[in-house]
C-alpha atoms as one frame of an Amber mdcrd trajectory, in Angstrom:
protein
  -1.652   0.375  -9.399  -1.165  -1.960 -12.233   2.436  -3.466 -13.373   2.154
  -0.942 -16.967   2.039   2.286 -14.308   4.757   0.912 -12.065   7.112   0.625
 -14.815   6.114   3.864 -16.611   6.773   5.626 -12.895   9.882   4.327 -13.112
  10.640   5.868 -16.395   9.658   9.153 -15.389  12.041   9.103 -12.521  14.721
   8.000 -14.475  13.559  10.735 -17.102  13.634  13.558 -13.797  16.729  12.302
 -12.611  18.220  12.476 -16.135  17.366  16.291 -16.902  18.221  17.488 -13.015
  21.713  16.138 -13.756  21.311  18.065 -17.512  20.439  21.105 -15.209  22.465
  20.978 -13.084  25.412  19.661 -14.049  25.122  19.969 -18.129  25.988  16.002
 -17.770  23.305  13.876 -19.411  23.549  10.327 -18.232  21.299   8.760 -20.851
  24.024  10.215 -23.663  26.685   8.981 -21.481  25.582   5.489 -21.565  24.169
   5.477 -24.433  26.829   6.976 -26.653  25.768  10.305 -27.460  22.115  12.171
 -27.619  21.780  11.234 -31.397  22.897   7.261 -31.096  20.029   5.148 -31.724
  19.945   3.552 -28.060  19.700   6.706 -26.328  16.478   8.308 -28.816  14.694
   4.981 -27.604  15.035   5.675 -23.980  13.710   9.630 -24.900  11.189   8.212
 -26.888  10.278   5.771 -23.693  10.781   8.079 -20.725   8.631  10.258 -22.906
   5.980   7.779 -23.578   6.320   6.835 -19.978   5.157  10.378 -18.739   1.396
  10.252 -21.320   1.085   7.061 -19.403   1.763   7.901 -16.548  -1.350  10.980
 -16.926  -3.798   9.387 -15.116  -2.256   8.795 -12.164  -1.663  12.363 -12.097
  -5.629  13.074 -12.952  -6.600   9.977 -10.174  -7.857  11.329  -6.970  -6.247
  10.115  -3.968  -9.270   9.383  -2.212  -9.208   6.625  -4.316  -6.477   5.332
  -3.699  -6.251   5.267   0.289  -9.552   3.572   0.637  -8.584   0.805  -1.500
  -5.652  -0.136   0.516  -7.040  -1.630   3.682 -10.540  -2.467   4.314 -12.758
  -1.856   7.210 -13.562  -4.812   8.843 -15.679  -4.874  12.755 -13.277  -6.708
  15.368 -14.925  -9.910  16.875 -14.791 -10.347  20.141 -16.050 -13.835  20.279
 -13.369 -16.319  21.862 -11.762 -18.742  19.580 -12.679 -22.257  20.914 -15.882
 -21.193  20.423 -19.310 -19.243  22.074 -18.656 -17.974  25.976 -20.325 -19.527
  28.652 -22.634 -17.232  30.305 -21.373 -16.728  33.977 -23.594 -13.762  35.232
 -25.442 -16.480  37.385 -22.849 -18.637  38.612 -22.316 -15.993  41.967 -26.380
 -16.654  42.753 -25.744 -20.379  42.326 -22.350 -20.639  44.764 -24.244 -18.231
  47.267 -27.559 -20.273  47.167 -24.938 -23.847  47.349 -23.190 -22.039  50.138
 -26.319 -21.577  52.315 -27.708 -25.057  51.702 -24.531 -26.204  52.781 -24.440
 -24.378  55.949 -28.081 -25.384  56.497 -27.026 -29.094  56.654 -24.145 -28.724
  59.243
């Protein structure tokens, strides 16, 4: 999700936030603040948190398929040792068993 859609998100919450107090409470904070619903400060955050929600459209229209694949990818584990490629040991027990006889064969 890009930087533009992160901070229009962020508008809409302060938007929702903002008219659950209004119905809740009857308090709007953005007047509060601002100095009043009509003061020039508080139409630009309307104006904003309003612009923020067309922007913020897509996400809503996005599916999330989407977006869970792209956040890890699938990647085979290695099983290969780090210092490098494994010795192959399957006939090391022949070789000790076959030592071990010529050894006893000498005594």
């Amino acid at each position: 999700m890009g930087t533009l859609y992160r901070f229009a998100l962020v508008l809409v919450i302060i938007g929702a936030i903002n008219w659950g107090l209004v119905g809740f409470f009857k308090f709007d904070l953005v007047a509060a603040i601002f100095g009043g619903q009509t003061s020039g400060f508080s139409r630009i955050i309307y104006a904003l948190v309003g612009l923020a929600g067309l922007a913020t459209i897509p996400i809503l229209m996005k599916p999330l398929d989407e977006e869970e694949s792209t956040s890890y990818t699938k990647v085979k584990p290695n099983y290969s040792m780090e210092a490098g490629k494994e010795k192959d040991f399957s006939n090391a027990k022949k070789k000790n068993n076959n030592n071990n006889n010529n050894n006893n064969n000498r005594k």
